[in-house]
C-alpha positions in Angstrom: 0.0 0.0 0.0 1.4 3.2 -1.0 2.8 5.3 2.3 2.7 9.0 2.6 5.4 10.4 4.9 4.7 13.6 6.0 5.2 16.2 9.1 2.7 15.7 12.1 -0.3 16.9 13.3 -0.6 20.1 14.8 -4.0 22.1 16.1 -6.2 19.1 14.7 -5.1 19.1 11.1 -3.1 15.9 9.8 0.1 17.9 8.8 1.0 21.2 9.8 2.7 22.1 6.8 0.8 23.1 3.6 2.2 20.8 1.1 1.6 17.8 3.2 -2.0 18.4 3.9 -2.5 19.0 0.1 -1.4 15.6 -0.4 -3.1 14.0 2.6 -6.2 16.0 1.8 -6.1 14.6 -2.3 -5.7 10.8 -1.6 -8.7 10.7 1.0 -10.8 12.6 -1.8 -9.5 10.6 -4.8 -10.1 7.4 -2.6 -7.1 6.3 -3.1 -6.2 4.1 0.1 -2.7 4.8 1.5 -0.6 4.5 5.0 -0.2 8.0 6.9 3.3 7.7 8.8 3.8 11.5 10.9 8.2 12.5 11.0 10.0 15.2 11.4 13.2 13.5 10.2 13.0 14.6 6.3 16.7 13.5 5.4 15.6 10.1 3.4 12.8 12.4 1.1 13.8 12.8 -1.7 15.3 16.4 -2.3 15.3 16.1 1.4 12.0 17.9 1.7 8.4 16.1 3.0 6.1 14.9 2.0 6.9 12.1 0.3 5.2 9.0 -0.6 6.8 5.3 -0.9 4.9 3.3 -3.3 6.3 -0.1 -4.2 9.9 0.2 -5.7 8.7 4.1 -5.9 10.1 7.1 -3.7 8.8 10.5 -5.1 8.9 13.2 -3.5 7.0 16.9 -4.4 3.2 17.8 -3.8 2.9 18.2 -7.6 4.8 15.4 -8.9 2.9 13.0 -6.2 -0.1 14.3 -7.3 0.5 13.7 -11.2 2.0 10.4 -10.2 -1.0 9.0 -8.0 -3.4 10.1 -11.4 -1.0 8.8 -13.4 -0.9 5.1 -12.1 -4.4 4.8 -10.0 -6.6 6.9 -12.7 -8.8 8.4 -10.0 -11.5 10.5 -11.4 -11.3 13.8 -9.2 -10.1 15.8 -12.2 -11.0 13.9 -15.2 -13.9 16.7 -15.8 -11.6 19.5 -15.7 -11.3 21.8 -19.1 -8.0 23.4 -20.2 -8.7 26.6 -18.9 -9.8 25.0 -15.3 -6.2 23.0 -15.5 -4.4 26.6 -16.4 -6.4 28.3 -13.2 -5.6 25.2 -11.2 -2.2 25.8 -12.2 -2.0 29.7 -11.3 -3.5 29.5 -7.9 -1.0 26.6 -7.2 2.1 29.4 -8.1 0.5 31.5 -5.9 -0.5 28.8 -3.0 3.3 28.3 -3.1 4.3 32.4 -2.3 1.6 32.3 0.8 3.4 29.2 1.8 6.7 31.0 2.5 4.6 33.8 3.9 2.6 31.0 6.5 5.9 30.2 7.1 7.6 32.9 8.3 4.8 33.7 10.6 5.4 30.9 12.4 9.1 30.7 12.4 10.6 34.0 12.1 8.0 36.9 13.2 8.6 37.6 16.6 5.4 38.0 17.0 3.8 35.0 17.0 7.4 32.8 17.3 7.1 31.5 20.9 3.4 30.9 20.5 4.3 28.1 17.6 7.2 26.9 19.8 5.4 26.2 22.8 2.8 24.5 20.7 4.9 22.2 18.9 6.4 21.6 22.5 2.8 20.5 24.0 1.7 18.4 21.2 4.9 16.7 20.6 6.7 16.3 23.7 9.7 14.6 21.8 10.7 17.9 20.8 12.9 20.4 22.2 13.7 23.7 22.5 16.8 23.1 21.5 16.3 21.5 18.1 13.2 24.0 17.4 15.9 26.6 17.8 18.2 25.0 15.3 15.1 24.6 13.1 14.1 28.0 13.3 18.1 29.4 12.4 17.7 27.2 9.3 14.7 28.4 8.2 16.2 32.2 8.9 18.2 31.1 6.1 16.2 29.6 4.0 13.5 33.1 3.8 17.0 35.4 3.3 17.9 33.2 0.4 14.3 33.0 -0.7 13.7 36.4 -0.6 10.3 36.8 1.9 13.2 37.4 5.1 14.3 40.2 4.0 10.8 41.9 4.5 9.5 43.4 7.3 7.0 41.4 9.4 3.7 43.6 8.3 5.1 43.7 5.0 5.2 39.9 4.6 1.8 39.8 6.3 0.7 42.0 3.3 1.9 39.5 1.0 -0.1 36.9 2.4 -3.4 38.5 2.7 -3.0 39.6 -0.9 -2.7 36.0 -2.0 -5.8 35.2 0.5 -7.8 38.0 -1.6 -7.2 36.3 -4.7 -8.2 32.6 -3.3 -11.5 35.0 -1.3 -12.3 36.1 -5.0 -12.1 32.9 -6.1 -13.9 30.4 -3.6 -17.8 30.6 -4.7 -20.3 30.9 -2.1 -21.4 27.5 -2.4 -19.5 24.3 -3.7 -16.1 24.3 -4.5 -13.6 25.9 -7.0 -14.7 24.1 -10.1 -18.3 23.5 -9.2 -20.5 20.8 -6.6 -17.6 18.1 -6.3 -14.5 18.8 -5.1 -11.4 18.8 -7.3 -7.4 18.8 -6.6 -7.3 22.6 -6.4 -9.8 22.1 -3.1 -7.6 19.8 -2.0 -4.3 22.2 -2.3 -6.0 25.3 -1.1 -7.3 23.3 2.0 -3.8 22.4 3.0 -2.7 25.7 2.9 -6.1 27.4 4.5 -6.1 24.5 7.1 -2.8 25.4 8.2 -4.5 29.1 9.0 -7.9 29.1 9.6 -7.2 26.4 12.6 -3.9 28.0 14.1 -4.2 28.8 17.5 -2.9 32.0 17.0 -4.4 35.3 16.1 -2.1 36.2 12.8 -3.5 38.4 10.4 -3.5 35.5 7.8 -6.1 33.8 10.6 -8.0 37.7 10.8 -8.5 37.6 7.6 -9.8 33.7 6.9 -12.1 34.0 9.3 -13.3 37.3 8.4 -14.6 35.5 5.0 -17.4 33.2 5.2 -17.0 31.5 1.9 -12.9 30.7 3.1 -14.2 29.0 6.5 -16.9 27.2 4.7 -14.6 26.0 1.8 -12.2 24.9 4.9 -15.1 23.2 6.7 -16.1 21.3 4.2 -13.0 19.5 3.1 -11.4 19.0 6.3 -15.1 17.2 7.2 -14.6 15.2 4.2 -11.0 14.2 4.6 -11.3 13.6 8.5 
């Protein structure tokens, strides 16, 4: 049975990072059945990054390329009714999912603000963990938003780059249903990873203010993390 390895669980969502929830959140609605194994450890993934899934003689590693290989081999419907232009959008607000990901990010990690909050809650729900090593965790990731480009921005300046992604994905969420009508589709899937890992933070960000200020967000949220759950 194929295996997803992935980061744990963190205020009630299966992975508290974006691109493992995507994938999590896409196998339970494509039915396709798989193993859900929770680490921190990411230095056998592929690239060195989670998630990853193990499939047979398969390692692959990457939301995306999961996701094309899991349609590729087990042919589940969830997008077979897409049209080109819905695969283009899909495409688009997948870019942009991945800029608010290095904007969640750096909420959590590097904006003083909120910093100790995050710490202390991956201390109480995984008691394996350390100060210590979240410390070392959060000098790497330091790096990793310099190099990237989003530390170099002030902390209400990144904030501003994330609520203008949430604008576009408010503008796009319909009142009712989902992105590309009354079933859900992959693009649910990947914006619920990312919207999961906000809307049911523990911590009053402005990315949270925002969600929840936006009725069609929270129900869009609701819905898929009933369906996945």
């Amino acid at each position: 049975m194929l295996t997803l390895y992935s980061y744990p669980t963190l205020f009630g969502v299966a992975d508290n990072n974006g691109y493992g929830l995507k994938v999590f959140a896409f196998l339970r609605l494509a039915g396709v059945p798989f193993r859900h194994e929770h680490i921190f450890d990411a230095s056998k993934a592929p690239r060195g990054q989670l998630p990853y899934i193990v499939d047979g003689d398969d390692t692959i590693g990457d939301s995306e390329t999961i996701l094309g290989y899991v349609t590729a081999k087990y042919r589940p419907p969830i997008d077979a009714a897409l049209t080109t232009a819905q695969r283009t959008t899909n495409l688009l607000i997948t870019r942009m999912l991945d800029d608010l990901y290095w904007v969640m990010s750096y909420s959590r990690w590097k904006d003083k603000r909120y910093w100790h909050a995050f710490r202390d809650a991956l201390l109480r729900e995984h008691p394996g963990l350390t100060e210590e090593g979240l410390a070392k965790a959060q000098a790497v990731n330091a790096q990793r938003y310099y190099y990237q480009g989003i530390g170099r921005y002030d902390p209400d300046a990144a904030m501003a780059r994330g609520l203008a992604d949430l604008g576009a994905i408010a503008a796009l969420i319909p009142p009712q249903g989902y992105v590309h009508g009354e079933t859900p589709t992959s693009i649910d899937a990947g914006i619920y990873g990312f919207i999961a890992n906000i809307y049911f933070y523990d911590i009053d960000t402005p990315l949270k203010q925002f969600v929840t200020a936006h009725g069609n967000i929270v129900r869009h949220c609701r819905a898929i993390h009933e369906a996945v759950s």
